[in-house]
C-alpha positions as CSV (number, residue, x, y, z in Angstrom):
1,X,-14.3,62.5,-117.7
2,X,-14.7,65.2,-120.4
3,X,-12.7,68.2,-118.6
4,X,-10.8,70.4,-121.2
5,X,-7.1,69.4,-121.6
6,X,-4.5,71.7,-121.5
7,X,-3.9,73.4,-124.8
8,X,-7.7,72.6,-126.4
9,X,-9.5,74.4,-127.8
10,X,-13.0,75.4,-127.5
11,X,-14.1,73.4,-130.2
12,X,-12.4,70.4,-129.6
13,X,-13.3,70.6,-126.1
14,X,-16.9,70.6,-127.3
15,X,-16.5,67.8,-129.4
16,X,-14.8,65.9,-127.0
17,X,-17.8,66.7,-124.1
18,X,-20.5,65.2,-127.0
19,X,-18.4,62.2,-127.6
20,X,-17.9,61.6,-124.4
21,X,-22.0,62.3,-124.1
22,X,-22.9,59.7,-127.3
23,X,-21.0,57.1,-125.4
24,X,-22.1,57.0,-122.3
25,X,-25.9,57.1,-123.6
26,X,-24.4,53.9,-125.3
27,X,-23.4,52.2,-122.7
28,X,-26.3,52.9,-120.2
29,X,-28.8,51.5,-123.1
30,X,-26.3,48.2,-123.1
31,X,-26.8,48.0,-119.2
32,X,-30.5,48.0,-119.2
33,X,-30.5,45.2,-123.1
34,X,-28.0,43.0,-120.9
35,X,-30.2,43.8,-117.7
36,X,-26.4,44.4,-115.3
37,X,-27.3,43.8,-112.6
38,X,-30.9,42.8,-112.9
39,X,-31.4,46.3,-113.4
40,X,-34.5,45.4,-115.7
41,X,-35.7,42.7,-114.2
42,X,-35.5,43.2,-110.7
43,X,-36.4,47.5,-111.5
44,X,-39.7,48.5,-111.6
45,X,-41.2,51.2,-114.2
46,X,-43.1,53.9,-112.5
47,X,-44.6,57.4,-113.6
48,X,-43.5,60.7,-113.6
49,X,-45.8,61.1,-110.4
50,X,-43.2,59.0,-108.5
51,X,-40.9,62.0,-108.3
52,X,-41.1,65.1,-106.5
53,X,-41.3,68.0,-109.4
54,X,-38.6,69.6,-108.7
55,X,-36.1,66.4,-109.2
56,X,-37.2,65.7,-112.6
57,X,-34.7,67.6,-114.3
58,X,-36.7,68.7,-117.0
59,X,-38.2,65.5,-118.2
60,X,-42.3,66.0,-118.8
61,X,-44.6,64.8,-117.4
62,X,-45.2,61.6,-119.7
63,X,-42.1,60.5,-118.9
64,X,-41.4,57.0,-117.0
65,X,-38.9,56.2,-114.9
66,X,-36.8,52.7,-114.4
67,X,-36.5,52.3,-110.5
68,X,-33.7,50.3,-109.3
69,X,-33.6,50.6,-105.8
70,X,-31.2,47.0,-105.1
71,X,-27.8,48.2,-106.2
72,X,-26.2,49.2,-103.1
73,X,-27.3,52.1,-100.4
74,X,-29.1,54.2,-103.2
75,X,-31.6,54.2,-105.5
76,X,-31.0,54.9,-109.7
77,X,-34.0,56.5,-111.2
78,X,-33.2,55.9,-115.1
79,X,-35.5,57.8,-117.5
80,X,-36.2,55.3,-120.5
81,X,-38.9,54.7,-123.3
82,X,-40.1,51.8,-124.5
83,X,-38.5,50.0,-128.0
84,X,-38.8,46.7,-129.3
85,X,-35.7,46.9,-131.2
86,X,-33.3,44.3,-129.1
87,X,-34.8,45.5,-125.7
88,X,-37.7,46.6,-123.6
89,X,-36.6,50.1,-122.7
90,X,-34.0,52.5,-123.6
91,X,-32.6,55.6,-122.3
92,X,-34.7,58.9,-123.1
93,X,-32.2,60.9,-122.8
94,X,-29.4,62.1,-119.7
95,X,-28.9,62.8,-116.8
96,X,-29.7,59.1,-114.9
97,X,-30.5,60.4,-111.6
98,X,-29.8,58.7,-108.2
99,X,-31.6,59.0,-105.0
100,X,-29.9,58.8,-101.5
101,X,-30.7,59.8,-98.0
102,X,-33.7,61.5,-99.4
103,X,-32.3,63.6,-102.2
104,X,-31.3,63.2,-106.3
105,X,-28.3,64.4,-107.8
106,X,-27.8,63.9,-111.5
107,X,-25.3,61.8,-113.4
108,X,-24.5,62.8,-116.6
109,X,-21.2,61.1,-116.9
110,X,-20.4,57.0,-117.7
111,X,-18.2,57.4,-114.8
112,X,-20.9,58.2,-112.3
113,X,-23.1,55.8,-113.6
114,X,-21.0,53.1,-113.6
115,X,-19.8,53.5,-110.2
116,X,-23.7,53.6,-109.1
117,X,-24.3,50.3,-110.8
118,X,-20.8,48.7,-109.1
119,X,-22.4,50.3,-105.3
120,X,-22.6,47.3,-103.1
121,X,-20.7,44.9,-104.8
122,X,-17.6,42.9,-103.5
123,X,-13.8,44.4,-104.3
124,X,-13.2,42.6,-107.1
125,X,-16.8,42.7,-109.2
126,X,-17.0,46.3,-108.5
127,X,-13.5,46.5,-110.0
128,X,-14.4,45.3,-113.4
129,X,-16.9,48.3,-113.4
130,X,-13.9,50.9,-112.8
131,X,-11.3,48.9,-115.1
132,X,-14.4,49.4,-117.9
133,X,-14.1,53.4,-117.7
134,X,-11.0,53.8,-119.1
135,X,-12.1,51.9,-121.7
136,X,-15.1,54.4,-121.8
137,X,-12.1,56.8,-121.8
138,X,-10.6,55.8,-125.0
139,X,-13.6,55.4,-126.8
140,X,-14.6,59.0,-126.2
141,X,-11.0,60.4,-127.0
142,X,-10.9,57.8,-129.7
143,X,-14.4,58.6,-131.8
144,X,-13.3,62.9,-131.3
145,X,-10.3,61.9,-133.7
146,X,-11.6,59.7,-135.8
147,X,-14.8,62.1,-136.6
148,X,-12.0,64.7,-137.4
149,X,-10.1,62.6,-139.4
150,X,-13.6,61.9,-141.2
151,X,-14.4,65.6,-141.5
152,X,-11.1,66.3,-143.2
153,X,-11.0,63.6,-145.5
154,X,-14.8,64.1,-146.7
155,X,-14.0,67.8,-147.3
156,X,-11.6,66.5,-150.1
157,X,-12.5,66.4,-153.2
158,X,-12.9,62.9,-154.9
159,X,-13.6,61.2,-151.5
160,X,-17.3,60.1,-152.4
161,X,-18.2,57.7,-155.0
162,X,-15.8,54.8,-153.8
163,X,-17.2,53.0,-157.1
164,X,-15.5,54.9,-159.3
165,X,-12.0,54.1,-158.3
166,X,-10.3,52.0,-161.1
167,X,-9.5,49.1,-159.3
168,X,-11.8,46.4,-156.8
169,X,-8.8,46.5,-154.2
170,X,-9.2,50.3,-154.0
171,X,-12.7,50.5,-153.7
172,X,-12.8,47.6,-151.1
173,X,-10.3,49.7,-149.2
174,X,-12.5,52.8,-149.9
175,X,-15.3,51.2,-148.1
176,X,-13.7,50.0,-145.6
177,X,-12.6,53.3,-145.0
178,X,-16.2,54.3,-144.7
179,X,-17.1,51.7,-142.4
180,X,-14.1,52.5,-139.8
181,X,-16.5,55.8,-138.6
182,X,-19.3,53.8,-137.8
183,X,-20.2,52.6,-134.5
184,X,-20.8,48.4,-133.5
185,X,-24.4,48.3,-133.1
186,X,-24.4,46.6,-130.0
187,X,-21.0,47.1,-128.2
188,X,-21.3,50.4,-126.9
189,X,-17.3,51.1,-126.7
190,X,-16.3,49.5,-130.1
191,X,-14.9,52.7,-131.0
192,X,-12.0,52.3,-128.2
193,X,-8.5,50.2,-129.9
194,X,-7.5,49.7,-126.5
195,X,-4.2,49.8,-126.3
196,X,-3.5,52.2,-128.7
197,X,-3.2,55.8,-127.8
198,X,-4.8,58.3,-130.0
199,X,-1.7,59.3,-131.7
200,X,-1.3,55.5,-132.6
201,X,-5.1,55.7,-134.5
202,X,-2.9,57.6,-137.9
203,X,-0.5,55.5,-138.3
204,X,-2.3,52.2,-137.9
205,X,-6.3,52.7,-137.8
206,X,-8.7,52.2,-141.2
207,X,-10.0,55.3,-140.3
208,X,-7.0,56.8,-141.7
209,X,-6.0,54.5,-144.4
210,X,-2.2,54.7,-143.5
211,X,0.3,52.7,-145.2
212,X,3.6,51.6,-143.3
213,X,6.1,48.4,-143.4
214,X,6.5,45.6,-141.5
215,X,9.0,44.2,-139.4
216,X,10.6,40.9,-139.6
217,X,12.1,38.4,-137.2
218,X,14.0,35.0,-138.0
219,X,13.0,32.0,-136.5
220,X,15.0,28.8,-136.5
221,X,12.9,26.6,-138.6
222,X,12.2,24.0,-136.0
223,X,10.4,26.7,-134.4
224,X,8.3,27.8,-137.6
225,X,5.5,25.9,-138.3
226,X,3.6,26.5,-141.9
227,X,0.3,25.7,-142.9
228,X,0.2,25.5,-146.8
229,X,3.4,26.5,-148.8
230,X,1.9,29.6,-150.8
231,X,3.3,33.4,-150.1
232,X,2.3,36.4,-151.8
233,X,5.1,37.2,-155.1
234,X,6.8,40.4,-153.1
235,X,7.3,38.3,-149.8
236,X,10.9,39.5,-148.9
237,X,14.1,37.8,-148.9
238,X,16.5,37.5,-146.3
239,X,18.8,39.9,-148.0
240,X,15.8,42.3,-148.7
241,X,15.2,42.7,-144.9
242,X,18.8,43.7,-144.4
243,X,19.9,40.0,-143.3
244,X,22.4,37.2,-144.4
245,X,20.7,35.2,-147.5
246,X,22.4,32.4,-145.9
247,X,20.0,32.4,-143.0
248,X,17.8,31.4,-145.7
249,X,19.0,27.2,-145.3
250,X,18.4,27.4,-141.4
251,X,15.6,30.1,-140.4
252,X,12.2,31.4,-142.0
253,X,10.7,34.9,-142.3
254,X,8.1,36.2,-139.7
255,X,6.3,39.5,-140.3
256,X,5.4,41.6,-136.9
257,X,3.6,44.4,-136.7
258,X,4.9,47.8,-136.2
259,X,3.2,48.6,-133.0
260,X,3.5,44.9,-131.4
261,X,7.2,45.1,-132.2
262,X,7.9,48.8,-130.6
263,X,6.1,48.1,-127.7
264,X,5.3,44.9,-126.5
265,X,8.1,41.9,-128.8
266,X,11.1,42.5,-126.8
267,X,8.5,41.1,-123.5
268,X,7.0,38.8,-125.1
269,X,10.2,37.2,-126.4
270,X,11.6,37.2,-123.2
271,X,8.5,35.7,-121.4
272,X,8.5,32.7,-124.0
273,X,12.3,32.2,-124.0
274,X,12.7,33.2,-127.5
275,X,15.0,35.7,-127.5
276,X,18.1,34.2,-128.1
277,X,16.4,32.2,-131.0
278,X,14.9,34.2,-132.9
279,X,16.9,37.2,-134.7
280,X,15.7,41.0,-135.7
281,X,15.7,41.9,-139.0
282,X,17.2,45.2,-139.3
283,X,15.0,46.7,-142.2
284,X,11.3,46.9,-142.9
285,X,10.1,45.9,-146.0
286,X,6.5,45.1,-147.6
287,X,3.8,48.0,-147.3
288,X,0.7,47.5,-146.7
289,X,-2.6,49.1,-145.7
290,X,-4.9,48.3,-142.1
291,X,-8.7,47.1,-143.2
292,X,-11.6,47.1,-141.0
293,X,-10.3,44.8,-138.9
294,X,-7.1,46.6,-137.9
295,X,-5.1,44.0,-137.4
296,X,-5.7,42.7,-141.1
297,X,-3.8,43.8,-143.5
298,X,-3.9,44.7,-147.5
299,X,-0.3,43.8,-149.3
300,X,-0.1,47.1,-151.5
301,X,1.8,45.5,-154.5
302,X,-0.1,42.2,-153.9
303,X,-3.7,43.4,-153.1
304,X,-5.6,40.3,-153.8
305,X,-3.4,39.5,-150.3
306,X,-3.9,40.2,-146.8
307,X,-1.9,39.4,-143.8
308,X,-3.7,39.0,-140.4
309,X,-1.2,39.4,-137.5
310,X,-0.9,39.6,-134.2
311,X,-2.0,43.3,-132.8
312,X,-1.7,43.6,-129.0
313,X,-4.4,45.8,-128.9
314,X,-8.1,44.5,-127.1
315,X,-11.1,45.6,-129.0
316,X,-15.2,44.8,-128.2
317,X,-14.0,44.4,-124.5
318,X,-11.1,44.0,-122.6
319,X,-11.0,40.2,-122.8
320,X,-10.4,40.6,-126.7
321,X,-7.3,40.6,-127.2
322,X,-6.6,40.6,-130.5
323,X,-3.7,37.9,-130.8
324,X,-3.8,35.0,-133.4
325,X,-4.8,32.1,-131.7
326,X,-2.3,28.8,-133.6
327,X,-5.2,26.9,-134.3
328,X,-7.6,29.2,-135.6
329,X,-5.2,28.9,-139.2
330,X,-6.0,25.6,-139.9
331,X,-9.2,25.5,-138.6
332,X,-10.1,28.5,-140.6
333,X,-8.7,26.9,-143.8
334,X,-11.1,23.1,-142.9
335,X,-14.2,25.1,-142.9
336,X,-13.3,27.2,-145.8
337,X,-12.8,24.1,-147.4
338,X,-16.2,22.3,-146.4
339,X,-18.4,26.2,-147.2
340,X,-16.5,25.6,-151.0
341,X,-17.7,22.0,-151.5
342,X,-21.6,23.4,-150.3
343,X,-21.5,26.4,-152.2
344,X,-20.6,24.4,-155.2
345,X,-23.2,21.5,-154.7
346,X,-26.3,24.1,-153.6
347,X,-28.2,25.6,-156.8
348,X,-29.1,28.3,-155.6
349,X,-25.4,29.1,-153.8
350,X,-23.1,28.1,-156.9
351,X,-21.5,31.3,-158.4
352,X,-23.9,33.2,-155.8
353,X,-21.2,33.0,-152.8
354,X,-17.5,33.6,-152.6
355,X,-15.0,32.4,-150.1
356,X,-11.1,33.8,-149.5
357,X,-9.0,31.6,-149.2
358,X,-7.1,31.4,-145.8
359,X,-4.9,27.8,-146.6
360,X,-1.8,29.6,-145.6
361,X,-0.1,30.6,-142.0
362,X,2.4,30.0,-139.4
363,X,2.9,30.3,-136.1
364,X,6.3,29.7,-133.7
365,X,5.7,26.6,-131.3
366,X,2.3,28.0,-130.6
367,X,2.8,31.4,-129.5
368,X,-0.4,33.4,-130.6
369,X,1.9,36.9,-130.6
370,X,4.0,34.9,-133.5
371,X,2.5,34.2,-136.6
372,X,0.2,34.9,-139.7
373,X,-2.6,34.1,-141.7
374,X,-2.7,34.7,-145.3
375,X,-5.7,35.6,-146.7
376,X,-6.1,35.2,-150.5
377,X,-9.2,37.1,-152.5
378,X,-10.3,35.6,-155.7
379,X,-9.4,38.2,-157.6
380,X,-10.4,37.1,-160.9
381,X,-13.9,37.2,-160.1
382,X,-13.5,40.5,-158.4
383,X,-11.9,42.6,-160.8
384,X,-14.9,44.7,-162.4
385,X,-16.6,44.7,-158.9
386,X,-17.1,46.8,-155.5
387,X,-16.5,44.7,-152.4
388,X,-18.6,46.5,-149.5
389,X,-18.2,45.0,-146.1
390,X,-21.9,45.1,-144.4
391,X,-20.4,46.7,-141.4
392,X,-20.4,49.4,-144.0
393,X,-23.6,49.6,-145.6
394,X,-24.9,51.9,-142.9
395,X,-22.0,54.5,-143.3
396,X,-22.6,58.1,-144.4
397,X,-20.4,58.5,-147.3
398,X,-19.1,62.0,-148.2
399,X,-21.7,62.7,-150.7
400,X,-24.7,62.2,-147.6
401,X,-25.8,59.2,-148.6
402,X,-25.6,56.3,-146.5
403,X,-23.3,53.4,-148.4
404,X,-26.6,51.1,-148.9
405,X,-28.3,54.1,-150.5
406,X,-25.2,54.3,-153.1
407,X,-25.7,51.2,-153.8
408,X,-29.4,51.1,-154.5
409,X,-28.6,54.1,-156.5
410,X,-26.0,52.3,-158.7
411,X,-27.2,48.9,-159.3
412,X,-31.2,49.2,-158.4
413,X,-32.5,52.4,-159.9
414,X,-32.4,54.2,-156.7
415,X,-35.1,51.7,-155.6
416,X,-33.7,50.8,-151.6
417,X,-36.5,48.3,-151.3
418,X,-35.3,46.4,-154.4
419,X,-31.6,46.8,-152.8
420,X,-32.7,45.2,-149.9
421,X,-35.2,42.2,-151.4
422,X,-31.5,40.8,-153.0
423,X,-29.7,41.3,-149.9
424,X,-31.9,39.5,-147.4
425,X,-32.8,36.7,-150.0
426,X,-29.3,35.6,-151.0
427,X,-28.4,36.5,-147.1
428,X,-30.5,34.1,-145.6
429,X,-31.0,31.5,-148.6
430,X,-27.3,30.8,-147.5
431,X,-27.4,31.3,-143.9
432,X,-30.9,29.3,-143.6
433,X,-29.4,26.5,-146.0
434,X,-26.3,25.9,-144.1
435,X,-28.3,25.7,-140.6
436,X,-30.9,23.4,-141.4
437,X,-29.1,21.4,-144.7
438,X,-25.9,21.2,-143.3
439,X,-26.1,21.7,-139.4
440,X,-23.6,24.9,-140.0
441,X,-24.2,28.2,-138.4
442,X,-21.5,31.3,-139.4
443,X,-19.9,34.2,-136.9
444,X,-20.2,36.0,-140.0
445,X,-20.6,39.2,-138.8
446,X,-20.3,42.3,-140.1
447,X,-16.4,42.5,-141.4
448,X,-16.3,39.0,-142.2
449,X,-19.8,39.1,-144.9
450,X,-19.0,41.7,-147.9
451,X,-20.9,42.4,-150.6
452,X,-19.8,41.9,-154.2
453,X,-21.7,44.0,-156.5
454,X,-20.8,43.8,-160.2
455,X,-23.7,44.8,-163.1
456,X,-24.2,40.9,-163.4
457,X,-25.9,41.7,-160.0
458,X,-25.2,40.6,-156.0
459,X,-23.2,38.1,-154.4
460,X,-21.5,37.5,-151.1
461,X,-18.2,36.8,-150.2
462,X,-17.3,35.4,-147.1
463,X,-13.9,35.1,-144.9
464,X,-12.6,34.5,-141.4
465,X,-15.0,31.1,-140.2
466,X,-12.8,30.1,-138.1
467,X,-15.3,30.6,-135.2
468,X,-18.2,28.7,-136.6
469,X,-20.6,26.2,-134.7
470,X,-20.8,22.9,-136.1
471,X,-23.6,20.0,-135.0
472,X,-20.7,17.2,-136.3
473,X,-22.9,14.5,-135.8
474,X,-25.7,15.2,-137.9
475,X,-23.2,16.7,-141.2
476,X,-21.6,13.2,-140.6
477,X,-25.3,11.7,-140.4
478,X,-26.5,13.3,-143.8
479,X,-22.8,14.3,-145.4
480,X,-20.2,11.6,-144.7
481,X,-17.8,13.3,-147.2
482,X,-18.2,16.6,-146.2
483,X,-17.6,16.0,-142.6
484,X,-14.2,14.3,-143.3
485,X,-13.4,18.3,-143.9
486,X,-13.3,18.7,-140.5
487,X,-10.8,16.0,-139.5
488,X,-8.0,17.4,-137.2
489,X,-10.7,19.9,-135.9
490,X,-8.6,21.6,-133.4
491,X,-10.9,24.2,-131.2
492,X,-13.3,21.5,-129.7
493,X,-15.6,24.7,-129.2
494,X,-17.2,24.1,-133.0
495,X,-18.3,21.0,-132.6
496,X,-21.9,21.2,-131.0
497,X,-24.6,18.4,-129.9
498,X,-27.6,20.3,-129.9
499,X,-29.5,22.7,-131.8
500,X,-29.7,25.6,-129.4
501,X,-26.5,27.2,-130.3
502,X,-26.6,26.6,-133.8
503,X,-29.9,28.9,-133.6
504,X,-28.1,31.5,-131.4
505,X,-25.3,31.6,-133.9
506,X,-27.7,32.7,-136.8
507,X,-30.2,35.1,-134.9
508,X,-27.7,37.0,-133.0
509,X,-25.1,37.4,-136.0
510,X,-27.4,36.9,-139.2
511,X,-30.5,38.0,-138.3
512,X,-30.2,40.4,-135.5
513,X,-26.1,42.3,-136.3
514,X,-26.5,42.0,-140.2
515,X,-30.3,42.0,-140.9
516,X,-31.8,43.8,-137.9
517,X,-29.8,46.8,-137.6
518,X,-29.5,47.4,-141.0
519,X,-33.9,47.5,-141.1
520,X,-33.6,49.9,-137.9
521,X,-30.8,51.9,-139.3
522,X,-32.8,52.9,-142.6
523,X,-35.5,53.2,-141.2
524,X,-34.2,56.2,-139.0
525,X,-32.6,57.2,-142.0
526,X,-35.6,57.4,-143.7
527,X,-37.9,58.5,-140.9
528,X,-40.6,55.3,-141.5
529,X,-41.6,52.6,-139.3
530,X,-39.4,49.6,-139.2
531,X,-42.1,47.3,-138.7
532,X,-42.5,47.5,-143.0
533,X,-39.1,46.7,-143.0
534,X,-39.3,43.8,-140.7
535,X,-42.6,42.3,-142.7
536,X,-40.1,42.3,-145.4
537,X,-37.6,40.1,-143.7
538,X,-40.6,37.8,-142.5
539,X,-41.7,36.7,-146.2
540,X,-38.1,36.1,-147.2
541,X,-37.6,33.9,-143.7
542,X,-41.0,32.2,-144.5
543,X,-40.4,31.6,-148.2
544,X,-36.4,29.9,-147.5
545,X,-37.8,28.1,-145.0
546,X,-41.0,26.9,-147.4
547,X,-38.4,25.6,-150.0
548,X,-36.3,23.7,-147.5
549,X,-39.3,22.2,-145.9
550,X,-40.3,20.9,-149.4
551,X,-37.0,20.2,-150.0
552,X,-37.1,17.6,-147.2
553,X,-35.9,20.2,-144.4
554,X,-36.9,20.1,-140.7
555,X,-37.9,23.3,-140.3
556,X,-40.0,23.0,-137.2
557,X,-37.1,24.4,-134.8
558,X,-36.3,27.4,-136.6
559,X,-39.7,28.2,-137.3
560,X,-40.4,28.6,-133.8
561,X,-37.3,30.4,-132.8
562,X,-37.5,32.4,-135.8
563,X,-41.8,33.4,-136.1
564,X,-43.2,32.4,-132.8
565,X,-41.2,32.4,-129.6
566,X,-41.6,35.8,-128.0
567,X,-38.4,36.1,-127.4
568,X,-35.1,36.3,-129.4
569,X,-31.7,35.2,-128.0
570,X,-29.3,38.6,-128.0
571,X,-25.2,38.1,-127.1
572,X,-24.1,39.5,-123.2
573,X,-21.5,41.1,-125.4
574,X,-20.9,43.9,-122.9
575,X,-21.1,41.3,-119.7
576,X,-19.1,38.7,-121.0
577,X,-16.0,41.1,-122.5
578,X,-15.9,43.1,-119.5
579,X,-18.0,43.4,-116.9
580,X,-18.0,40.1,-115.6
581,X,-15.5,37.2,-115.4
582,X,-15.9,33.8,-117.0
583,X,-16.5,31.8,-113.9
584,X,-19.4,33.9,-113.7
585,X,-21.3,33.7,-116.9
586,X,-19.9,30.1,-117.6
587,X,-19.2,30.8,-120.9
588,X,-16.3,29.1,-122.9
589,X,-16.1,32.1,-125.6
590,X,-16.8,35.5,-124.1
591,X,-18.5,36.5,-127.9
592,X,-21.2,33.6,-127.5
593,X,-22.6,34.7,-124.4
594,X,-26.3,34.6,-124.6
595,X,-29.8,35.6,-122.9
596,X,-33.1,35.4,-124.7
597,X,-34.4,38.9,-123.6
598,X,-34.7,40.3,-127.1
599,X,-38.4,41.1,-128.4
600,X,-39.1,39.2,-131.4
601,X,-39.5,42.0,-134.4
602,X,-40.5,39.0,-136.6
603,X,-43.1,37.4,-134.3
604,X,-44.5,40.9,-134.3
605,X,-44.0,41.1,-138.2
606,X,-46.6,38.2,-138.4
């Protein structure tokens, strides 16, 4: 997997070997917190006496050993050490080493390790396992550019101190920026934009901060179905994009991405029977800029804009394909609507939380490779402020710091624990409030919760809940009028009748993607124990939950899932996206796969 290529050098090769090294430490630590396999629960941890001196390649004597000895005709001897950060056991360190017909080689590549873990299993399962390498691939070959890129760009001057920039669209971008180099916590190949080649990553990756135009296709207007009527005030006219202005009376303007329509439109078109409806624009026009999520999209002379299209590229797993599903546009704009009227009826959330708003879209007769969301940023109340997206807040920034750090350092006298008292009490205040209040659990996750940081203090601003989970019957129980929000509900998924995945939804994106790894992540910064850090979140859990329990709240389920079950749910992430199909793992969204194998950091806390 990491041989040099033709033409590099020695240094890249040598980058290229670590990257390909970081991930596959990555993904072996997934396999043992998703337990592939059973590798966990069906291994069995043994001492360093269990092997033969001379085949312990190096580790000491201290070390223990994983044993799986049930996947297929050999047996994986996995050097780990014990954590109780989101699993049991981790990997010490590679090579894995396998044992077969009474002797060990070492396996210090994904690809090797991933074949050991597919031995024995039927043609088609095993497959998944070999499809996943080249996904492996790309996230190695992907990270060795993107580090570059980050090398370059932090060598010039005026790249720290994102809060300086003049304007709140350019420091949002800025961070943004800084969180494209860092890692998913938990999905060991987030790095790879599957689909995109590496020479793709500078013209239309964060990381990079490119600016291009789009493309543009007509579509008869029987076709083009609008949600809302609003469009940002440089949205081109059919003249503008090099067509007749008389199209104007019979057809509406579609945006399409650069890459989607080089490579994959004149397919897709073909496939759906559209290509004799729809006509090509000949011109680009409107430039804009790629945010976090890639496939979103800054309007450059508009920036209180963003357009989220179609990209057919697959990202946190092969399943992801990162399309635009028609009814996620006016699904997203119902529970924007519904979060507004809480915010604004909750004390402690008025003026506290911010929403975009995502009223406008289209899509052609339900194609999800045709269409748009527009996404609108209340710019007025951003304008003195730096946005910071917490997927960021972990992200060295060119001047050393982490992004978190800056900010303590700006707006909290340096003081990180004072940073991190407001984040976690306005972070679950709201999250805690709309579980229990309202029966409303966010996939806020770490691109869709930013920060707003102004020298009024912190607030949060959320977008993108089109994926929430809802318990309908008890918001229509308690709050007739703000369940009539959700009429014309489309994805039947967000409706729930119980309270389990209402609790999943928080603990695995609030409390263990946005909370969690941001405790463990400063912590290592820092070099402390993040057991101080998780006592911390316990008193703010135990004090939002006090006031809602006065307040009236049940509280009794969340206090046990929260304080007292051993056990924490975590998401199959890895499993679900690609390792294992959905008739397998029976889940109807392969992001809300779930086991409850995740110590519980706040039970410990206690």
């Amino acid at each position: 997997m990491t041989a040099r290529l033709p033409g590099q050098t020695s240094e890249s090769a040598t980058a290229t070997h670590a990257d390909a090294a970081y991930i596959c430490v990555r993904v072996v630590d997934t396999l043992l917190r998703e337990d592939v396999r059973a590798c966990v629960s069906r291994g069995e941890i043994r001492g360093a006496e269990a092997l033969p001196a001379a085949d312990a390649r190096g580790f000491d004597a201290s070390q223990q050993w994983l044993r799986v000895p049930h996947l297929g005709a050999g047996t994986l001897w996995i050097p780990v050490t014990p954590t109780r950060y989101m699993q049991e056991w981790r990997l010490t360190r590679l090579p894995v080493l396998r044992e077969a017909a009474g002797a060990f080689s070492a396996l210090h590549e994904v690809d090797a390790i991933l074949a050991a873990f597919a031995d024995g299993l039927p043609g088609e399962d095993a497959r998944l396992f070999t499809a996943y390498l080249d996904e492996c691939r790309a996230a190695a070959e992907h990270r060795t550019v993107s580090m570059a890129e980050r090398a370059r760009w932090f060598a010039q001057a005026g790249s720290a101190g994102g809060h300086a920039l003049p304007a709140w669209n350019q420091r949002m971008l800025h961070y943004d920026r800084v969180a494209g180099f860092l890692d998913h916590p938990y999905y060991p190949t987030a790095r790879a934009k599957l689909g995109f080649a590496a020479t793709d990553l500078p013209r239309y990756a964060p990381e990079f901060q490119p600016a291009f135009a789009l493309n543009w296709l007509a579509v008869p207007r029987e076709c083009h179905h609008a949600s809302g009527d609003a469009l940002p005030p440089c949205w081109p006219e059919f003249a503008e994009v090099g067509l007749d202005p008389a199209l104007a009376r019979s057809h509406a303007l579609v945006p399409v991405h650069p890459f989607v329509w080089q490579h994959h439109l004149d397919g897709f078109l073909a496939d759906a029977g559209l290509d004799g409806q729809v006509i090509r624009a000949p011109r680009a026009c409107l430039r804009v800029s790629p945010t976090l999520s890639v496939r979103s999209l800054v309007v450059l002379d508009a920036p209180a804009w963003h357009i989220k299209l179609p990209l057919t590229i697959r990202t946190l797993g092969a399943k992801n394909i990162r399309t635009i599903k028609p009814s996620t546009i006016g699904d997203g704009h119902r529970i924007q609507t519904l979060l507004g009227d809480i915010v604004r009826q909750e004390p402690a959330l008025h003026g506290q939380v911010l929403l975009t708003d995502e009223a406008n879209g289209a899509h052609v007769d339900q194609r999800p490779f045709l269409g748009y969301i527009l996404r609108r940023y209340p710019e007025p109340q951003l304008a003195d402020k730096t946005v910071v997206p917490v997927a960021g807040l972990l992200a060295e920034t060119a001047s050393g710091q982490c992004v978190a750090e800056e900010l303590a350092g700006r707006y909290h006298g340096g003081d990180l624990e004072a940073w991190l008292d407001a984040y976690l009490a306005l972070t679950l205040q709201l999250h805690l409030t709309l579980w229990l209040r309202y029966g409303v659990a966010l996939e806020s996750n770490q691109q869709n919760s930013m920060l707003v940081y102004g020298d009024d203090g912190l607030r949060l601003m959320l977008k993108d809940n089109d994926a929430a989970r809802i318990d309908r019957a008890m918001l229509a129980r308690r709050w007739p009028a703000l369940a009539a929000r959700l009429d014309g509900l489309e994805d039947q998924r967000i409706g729930v009748d119980a309270a389990l995945p209402l609790a999943q939804m928080f603990v695995t994106i609030t409390l263990q993607l946005n909370i969690a790894a941001l405790v463990e992540g400063l912590a290592q910064r820092r070099g402390t124990d993040p057991a101080a850090g998780y006592a911390r979140v316990r008193r703010h859990v135990e004090a939002v939950l006090a006031d809602l329990a006065a307040a009236g709240e049940d509280t009794a389920c969340a206090r046990q899932v929260l304080l007292d079950d051993e056990r924490l749910h975590l998401k199959y992430l890895l499993t679900a996206a690609s390792l294992a199909e959905k008739a397998q793992t029976g889940a109807t969204d392969v992001n809300k796969f779930y086991g409850k194998r995740a110590p519980n950091f706040l039970r410990e806390a206690a």
